[in-house]
TORKOL-4160 file (C-alpha; in steps of 0.2 Angstrom, whole numbers, padded with zeros to 4 digits, m for minus):
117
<pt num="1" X="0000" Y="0000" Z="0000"/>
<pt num="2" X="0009" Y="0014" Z="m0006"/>
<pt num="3" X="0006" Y="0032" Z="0003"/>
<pt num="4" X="0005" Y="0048" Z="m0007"/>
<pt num="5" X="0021" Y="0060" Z="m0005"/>
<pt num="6" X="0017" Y="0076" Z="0007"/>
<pt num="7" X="0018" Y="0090" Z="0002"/>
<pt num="8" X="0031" Y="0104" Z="0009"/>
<pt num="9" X="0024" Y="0117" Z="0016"/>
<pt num="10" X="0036" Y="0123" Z="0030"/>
<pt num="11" X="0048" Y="0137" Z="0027"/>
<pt num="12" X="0061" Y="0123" Z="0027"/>
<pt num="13" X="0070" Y="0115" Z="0012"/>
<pt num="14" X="0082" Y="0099" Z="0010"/>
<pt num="15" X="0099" Y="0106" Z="0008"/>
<pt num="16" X="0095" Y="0123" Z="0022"/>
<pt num="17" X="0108" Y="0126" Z="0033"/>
<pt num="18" X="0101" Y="0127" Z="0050"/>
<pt num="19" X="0104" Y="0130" Z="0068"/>
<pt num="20" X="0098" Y="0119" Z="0081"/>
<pt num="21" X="0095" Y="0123" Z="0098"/>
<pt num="22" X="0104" Y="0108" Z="0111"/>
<pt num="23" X="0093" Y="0093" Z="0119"/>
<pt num="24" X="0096" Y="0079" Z="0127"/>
<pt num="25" X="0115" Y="0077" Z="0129"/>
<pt num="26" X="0119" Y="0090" Z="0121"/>
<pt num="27" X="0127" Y="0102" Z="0130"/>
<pt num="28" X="0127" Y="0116" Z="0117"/>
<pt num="29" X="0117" Y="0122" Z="0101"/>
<pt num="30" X="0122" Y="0114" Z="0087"/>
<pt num="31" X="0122" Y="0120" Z="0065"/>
<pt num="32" X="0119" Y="0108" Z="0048"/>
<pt num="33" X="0111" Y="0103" Z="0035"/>
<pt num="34" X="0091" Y="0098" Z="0034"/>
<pt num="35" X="0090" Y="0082" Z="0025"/>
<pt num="36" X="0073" Y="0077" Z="0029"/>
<pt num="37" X="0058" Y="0086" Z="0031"/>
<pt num="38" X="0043" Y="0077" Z="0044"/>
<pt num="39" X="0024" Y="0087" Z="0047"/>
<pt num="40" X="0033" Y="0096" Z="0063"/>
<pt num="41" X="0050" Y="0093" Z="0062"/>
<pt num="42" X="0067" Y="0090" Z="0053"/>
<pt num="43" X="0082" Y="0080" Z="0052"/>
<pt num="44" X="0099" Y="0088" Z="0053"/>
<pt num="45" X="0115" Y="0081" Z="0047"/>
<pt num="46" X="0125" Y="0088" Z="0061"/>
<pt num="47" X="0140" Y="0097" Z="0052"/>
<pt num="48" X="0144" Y="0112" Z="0065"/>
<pt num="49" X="0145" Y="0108" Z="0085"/>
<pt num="50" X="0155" Y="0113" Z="0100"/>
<pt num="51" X="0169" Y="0099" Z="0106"/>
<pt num="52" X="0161" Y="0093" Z="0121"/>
<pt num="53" X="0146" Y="0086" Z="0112"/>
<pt num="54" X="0157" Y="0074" Z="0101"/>
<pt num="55" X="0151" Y="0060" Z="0112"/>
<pt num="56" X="0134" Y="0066" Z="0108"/>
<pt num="57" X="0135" Y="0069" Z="0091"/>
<pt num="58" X="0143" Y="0051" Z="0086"/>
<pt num="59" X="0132" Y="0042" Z="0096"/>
<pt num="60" X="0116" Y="0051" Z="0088"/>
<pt num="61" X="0126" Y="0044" Z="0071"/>
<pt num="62" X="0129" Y="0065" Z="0065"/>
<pt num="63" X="0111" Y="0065" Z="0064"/>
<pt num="64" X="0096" Y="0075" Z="0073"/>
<pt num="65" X="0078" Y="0076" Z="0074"/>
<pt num="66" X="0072" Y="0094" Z="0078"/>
<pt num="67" X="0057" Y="0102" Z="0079"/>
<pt num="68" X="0054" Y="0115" Z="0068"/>
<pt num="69" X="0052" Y="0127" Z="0079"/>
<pt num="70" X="0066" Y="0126" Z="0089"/>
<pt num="71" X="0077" Y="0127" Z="0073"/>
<pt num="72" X="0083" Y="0143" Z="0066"/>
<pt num="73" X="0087" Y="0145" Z="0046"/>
<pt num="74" X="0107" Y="0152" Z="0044"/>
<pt num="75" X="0107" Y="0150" Z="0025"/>
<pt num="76" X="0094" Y="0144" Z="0012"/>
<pt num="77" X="0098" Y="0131" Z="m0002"/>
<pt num="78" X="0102" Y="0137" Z="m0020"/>
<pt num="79" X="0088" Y="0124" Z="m0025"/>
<pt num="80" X="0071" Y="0122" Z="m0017"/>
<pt num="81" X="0060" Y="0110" Z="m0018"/>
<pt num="82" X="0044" Y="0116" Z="m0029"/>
<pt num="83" X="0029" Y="0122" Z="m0019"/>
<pt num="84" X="0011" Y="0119" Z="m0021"/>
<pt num="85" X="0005" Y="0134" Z="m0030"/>
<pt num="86" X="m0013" Y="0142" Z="m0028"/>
<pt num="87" X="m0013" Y="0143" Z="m0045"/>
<pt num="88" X="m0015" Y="0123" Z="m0044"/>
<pt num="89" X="m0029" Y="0124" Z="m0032"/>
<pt num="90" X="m0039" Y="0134" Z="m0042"/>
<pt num="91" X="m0039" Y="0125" Z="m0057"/>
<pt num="92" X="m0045" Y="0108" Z="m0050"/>
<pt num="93" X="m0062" Y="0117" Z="m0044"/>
<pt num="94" X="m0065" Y="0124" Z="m0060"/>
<pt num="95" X="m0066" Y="0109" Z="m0070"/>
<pt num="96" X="m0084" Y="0100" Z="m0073"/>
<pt num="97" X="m0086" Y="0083" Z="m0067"/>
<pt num="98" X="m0086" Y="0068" Z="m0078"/>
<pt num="99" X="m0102" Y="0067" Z="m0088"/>
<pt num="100" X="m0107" Y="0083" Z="m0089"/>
<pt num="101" X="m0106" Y="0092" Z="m0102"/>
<pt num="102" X="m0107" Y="0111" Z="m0106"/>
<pt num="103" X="m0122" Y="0118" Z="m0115"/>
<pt num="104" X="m0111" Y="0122" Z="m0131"/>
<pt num="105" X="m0106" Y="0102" Z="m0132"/>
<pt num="106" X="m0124" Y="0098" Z="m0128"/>
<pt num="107" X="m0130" Y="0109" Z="m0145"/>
<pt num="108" X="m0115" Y="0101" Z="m0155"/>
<pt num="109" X="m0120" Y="0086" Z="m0152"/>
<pt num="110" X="m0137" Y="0086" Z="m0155"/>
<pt num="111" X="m0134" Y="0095" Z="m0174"/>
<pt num="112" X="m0121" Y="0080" Z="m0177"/>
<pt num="113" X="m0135" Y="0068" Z="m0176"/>
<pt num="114" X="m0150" Y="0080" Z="m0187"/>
<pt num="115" X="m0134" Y="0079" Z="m0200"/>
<pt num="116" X="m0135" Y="0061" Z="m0199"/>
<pt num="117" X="m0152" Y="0059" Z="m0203"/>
């Protein structure tokens, strides 16, 4: 059963550099780079951190899963993911359901079959 992709509609990108604040065993705030983006928070390939949290920092495997609001964007990536555009949304609710048809295909067809006859 295959689930359909979310849709990212944080102010976060894959490839941000971000600051996160410390937890846990850390001992002081920490800096890298988003590679995953959840509903509420992100995971952080941890790139930038003070000595004293190298314990830390190997044992999490240079990885970390911070909320969103408690991480702080330093530099955006030069390539964003695309975004849902309104633009999108609008379009969707415009279009007739299948089976009905338009008054002007309605009188076409009805001057195909007179044609015929």
């Amino acid at each position: 059963m295959a689930k359909e992709p979310i849709e990212n509609t944080s102010e976060f990108d894959i490839g941000d550099y971000v600051s996160g604040k410390k937890f846990a065993n850390f001992e002081h705030d920490f800096s890298g780079i988003v590679e995953k983006i959840y509903e509420h928070s992100i995971m952080i390939s941890i790139t930038d951190f003070d000595p004293e949290d190298t314990a830390t920092v190997n044992e999490y495997n240079q990885r970390a899963v911070v909320r969103m609001s408690d991480a702080q964007i330093l530099k955006k990536t030069d390539n964003p993911a695309p975004r849902p555009s309104d633009d999108e949304d609008d379009e969707e609710e415009e279009e007739a359901p299948a089976g009905i048809l338009d008054e002007d295909e309605d009188d076409d067809e009805e001057t195909e079959t007179e044609e015929e006859n």
